[in-house]
C-alpha positions as CSV (number, residue, x, y, z in Angstrom):
1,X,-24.5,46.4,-18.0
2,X,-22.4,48.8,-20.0
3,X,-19.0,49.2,-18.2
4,X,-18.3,51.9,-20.2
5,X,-20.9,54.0,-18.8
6,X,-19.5,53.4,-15.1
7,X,-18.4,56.6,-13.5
8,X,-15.3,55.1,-11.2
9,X,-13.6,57.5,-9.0
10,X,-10.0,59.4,-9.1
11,X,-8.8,56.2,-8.1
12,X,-10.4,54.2,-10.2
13,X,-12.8,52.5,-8.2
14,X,-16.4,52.5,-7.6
15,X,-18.4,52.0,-4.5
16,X,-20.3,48.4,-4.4
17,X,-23.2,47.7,-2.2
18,X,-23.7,44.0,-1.7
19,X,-27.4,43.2,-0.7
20,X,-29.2,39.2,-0.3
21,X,-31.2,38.9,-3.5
22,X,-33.7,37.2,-1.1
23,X,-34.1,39.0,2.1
24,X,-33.2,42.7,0.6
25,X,-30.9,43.0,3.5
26,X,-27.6,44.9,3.0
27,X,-24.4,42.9,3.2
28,X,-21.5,44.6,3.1
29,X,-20.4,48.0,1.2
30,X,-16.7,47.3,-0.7
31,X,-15.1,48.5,-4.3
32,X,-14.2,47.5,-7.6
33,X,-12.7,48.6,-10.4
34,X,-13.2,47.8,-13.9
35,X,-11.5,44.2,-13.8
36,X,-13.6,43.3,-10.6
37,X,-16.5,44.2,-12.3
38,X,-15.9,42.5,-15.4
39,X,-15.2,39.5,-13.3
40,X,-18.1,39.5,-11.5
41,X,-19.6,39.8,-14.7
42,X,-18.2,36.8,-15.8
43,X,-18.3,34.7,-13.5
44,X,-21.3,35.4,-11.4
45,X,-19.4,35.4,-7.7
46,X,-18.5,38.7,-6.0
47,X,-15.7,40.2,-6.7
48,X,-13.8,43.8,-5.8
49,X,-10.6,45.3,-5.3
50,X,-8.7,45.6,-2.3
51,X,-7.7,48.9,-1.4
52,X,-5.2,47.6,1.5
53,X,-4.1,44.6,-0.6
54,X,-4.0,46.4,-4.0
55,X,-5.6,43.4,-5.7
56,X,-8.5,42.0,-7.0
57,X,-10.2,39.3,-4.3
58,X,-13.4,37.1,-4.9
59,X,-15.5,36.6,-1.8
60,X,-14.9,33.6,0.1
61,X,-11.5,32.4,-1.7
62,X,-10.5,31.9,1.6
63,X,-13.1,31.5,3.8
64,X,-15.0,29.2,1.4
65,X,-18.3,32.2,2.2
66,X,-18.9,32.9,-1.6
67,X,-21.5,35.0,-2.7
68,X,-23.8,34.2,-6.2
69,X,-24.4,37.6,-8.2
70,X,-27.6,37.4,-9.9
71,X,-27.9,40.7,-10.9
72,X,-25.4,44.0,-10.8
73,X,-27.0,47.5,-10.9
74,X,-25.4,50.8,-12.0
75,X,-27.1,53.5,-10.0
76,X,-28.7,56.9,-11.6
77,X,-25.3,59.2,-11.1
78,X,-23.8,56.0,-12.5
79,X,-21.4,56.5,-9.8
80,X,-21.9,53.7,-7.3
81,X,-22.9,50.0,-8.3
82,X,-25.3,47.1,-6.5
83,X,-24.4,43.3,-6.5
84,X,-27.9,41.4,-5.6
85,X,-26.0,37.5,-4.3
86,X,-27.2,34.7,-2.7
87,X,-24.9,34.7,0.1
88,X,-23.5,31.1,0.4
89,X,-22.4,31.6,4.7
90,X,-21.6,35.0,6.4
91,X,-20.7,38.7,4.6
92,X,-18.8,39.8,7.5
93,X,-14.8,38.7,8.1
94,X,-16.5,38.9,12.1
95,X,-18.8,35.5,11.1
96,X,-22.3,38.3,10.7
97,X,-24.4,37.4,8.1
98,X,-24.3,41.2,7.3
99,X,-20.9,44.1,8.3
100,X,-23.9,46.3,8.9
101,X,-24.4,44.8,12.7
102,X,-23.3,47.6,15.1
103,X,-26.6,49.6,15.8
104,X,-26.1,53.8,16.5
105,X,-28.7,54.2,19.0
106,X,-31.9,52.4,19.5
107,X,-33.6,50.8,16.4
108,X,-37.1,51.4,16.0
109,X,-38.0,49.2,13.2
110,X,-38.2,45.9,12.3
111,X,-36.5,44.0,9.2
112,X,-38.2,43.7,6.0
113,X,-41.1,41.0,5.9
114,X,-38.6,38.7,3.4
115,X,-36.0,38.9,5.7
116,X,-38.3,38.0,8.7
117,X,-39.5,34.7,6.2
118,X,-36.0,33.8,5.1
119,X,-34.7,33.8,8.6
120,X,-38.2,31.9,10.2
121,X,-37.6,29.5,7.3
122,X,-33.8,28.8,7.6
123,X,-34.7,28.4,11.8
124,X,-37.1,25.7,10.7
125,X,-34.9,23.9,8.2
126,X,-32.3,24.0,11.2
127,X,-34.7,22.6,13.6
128,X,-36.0,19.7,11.1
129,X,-32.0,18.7,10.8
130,X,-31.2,18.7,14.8
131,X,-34.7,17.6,16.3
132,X,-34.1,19.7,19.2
133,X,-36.0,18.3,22.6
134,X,-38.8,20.2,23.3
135,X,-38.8,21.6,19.5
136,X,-42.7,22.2,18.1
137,X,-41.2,22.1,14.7
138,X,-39.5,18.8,15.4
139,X,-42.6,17.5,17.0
140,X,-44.9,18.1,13.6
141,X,-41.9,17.4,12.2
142,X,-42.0,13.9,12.8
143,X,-46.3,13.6,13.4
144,X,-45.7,13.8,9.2
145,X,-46.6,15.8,6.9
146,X,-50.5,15.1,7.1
147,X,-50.4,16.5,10.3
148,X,-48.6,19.5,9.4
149,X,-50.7,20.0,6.7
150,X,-54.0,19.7,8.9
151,X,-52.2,22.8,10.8
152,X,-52.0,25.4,7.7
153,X,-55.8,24.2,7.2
154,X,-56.6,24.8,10.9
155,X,-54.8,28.1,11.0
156,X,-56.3,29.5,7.7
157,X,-59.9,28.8,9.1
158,X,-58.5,30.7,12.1
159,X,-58.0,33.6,9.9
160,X,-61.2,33.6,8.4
161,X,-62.9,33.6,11.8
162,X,-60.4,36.7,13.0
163,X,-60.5,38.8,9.7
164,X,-64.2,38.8,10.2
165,X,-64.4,40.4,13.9
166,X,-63.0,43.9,14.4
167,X,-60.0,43.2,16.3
168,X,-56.8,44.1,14.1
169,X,-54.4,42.1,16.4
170,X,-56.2,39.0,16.5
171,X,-55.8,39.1,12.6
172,X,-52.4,39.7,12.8
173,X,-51.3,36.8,15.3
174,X,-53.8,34.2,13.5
175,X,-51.9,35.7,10.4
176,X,-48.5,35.1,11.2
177,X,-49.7,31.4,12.6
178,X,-50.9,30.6,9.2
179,X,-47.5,32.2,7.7
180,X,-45.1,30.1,10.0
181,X,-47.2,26.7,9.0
182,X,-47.1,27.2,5.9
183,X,-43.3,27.6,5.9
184,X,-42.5,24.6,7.5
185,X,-45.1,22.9,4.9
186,X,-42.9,24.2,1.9
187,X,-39.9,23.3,4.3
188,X,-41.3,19.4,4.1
189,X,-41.5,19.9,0.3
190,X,-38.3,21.3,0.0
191,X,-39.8,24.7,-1.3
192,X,-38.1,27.9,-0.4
193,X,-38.9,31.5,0.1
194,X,-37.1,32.3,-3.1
195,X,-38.7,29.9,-4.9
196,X,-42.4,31.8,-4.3
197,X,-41.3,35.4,-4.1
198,X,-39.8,34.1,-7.7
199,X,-43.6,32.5,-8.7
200,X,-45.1,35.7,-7.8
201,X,-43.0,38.0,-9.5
202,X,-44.2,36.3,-12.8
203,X,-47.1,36.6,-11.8
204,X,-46.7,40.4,-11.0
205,X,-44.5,41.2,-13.7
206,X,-46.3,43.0,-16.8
């Protein structure tokens, strides 16, 4: 990224949107200014400038919430930049995981399918650690991973048998079955989301 080619305001700043590099979901919107993006730069955690404090601050200096930039974007009227992180705890001062948490009316959509895996995935990793009573991930949990892995070969036969009739939701619920076992199989491996979306984006990429 060519700082040089940044188009920062009157005031010198520039808007930053901070999304998760894994679930696309936005974070928080702050500003920088050239020394907060070279830092960022540099070191590979979020940085900005205050505009109440008048000084540069790296996310979670105090709250110990830091974010890892992987990547920082300059947008097409080079007037507005995008830090993709892996968020290390909550974006929000308020404990969210995202400021962006205060609906304006009804939502009619539904997150973004990565977002929907990361947070399925991060429920089951939670649930492996505390055993919960009653838990059914706890339960296969501790039947092994045999048994788990008899139950992503179970489900995917279920698939086959619904993606052959015409009934669309069947597919879908049989689908997401399938999905959420094999989850908690690369949850027993110690395989993550990111680590897949990142082996088929190799793949994709030309």
């Amino acid at each position: 990224m060519n700082l040089d080619e940044v188009r920062f305001g009157a005031d010198g700043l520039v808007p930053v949107v901070v999304q998760d590099a894994h679930t696309g979901r936005v974070l928080t919107l702050a500003y920088a200014n050239r020394e907060a993006l070279e830092e960022t730069l540099r070191t590979g955690r979020s940085t900005f400038f205050s505009r109440s404090r008048q000084a540069l601050w790296v996310k979670g200096q105090t709250s110990g919430y830091t974010q890892e930039v992987l990547e920082v974007l300059l947008d097409c009227d080079q007037d507005a930049v995008l830090y993709r992180v892996v968020p290390h705890g909550p974006a929000c001062h308020t404990g969210a995981e995202s400021c962006f948490h205060h609906p304006l009316g009804e939502s009619t959509s539904h997150p973004p399918l990565g977002e929907v895996l990361e947070r399925v995935y991060q429920t089951i990793l939670e649930r492996i650690s505390s055993l919960p009573e009653g838990s059914y991930v706890a339960k296969l949990h501790q039947a092994g991973l045999d048994r788990i892995l008899k139950k992503v070969g179970e489900e995917a036969g279920e698939v086959i048998i619904a993606a052959k009739n015409p009934e669309k939701e069947a597919l879908l619920w049989e689908a997401a079955d399938l999905v959420f076992h094999l989850l908690l199989a690369l949850a027993e491996r110690g395989v993550a989301p990111s680590d897949l979306a990142q082996t088929l984006w190799r793949r994709h990429r030309p």
